[in-house]
N, C-alpha and C positions, 0 to 999 in steps of 0.2 A: 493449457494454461490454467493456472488455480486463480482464487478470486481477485487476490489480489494481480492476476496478472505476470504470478512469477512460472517460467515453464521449467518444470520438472521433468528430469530424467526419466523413462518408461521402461519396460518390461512386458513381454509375454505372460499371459496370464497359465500362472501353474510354475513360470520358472523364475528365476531370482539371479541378482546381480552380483558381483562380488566386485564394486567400485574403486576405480583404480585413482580414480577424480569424481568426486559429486558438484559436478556443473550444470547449476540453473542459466535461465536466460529471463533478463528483465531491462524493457527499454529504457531505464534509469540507472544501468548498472554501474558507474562511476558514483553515484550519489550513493549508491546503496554499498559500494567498497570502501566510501572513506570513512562512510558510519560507522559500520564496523569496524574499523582501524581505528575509529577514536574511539569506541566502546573494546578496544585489545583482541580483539576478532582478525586472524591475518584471512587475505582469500587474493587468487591470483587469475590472474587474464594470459593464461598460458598459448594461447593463439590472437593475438591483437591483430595480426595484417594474413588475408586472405591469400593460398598459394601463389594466384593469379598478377597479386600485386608486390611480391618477393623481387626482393632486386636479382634474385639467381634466377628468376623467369622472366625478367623483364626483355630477354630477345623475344620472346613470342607476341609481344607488343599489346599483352592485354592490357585495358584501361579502367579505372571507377565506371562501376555500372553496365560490366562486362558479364558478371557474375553478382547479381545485386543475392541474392540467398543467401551468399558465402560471406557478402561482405556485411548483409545482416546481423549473422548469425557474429562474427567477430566483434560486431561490436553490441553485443549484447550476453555474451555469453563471462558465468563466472564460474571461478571454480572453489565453493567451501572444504574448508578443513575436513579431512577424512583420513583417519590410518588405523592399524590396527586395534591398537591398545587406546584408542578413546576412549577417556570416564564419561559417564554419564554428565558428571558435570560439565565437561566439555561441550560434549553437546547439546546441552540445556543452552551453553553462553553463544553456541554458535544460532541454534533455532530463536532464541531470546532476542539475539543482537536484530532477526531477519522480521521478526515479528514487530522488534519495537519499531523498526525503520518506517513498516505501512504503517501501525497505530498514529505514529506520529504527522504521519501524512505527507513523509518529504519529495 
């Protein structure tokens, strides 16, 4: 986790990424997605419900707190704007929008 708290994607050291999704995790991530949605920033919660709690798994009868990691992890996990031909300025508005959210202190 960085200081503020946000956990950032990692990597082997010597090798490098080629991100298909840049998903942080932060225990306020709804607060921290609307922000940026009113500052024009889009970003998405592309896994919200944990396998385990999937109505296509729900014969195996797992329940909340079955897999509390997983179900962590779902609800803190986000995913910022990331594709090939990002401008700089893009990505100024996207680390901007993340920056201003902690300065502000929300």
């Amino acid at each position: 986790m960085s200081e503020e708290g946000i956990g950032l994607p990692g990597h082997e050291r010597g090798n490098y990424h080629i991100y298909h999704q840049y998903t942080i995790r932060h225990p306020r991530r709804d607060a921290l997605q609307e922000f940026l949605k009113a500052h024009d920033v889009d970003s998405e919660i592309y896994y919200p419900l944990p396998l385990h709690l999937q109505p296509a798994y729900g014969v195996l009868g797992h329940r909340r707190g079955d897999f509390p990691v997983a179900e962590e992890a779902c609800e803190t996990v986000l995913s910022l704007p990331l594709f090939a031909r990002m401008s700089d300025e893009q990505v100024g508005a996207v680390t901007s929008g993340v920056r201003e959210f902690f300065e502000r202190g929300r």
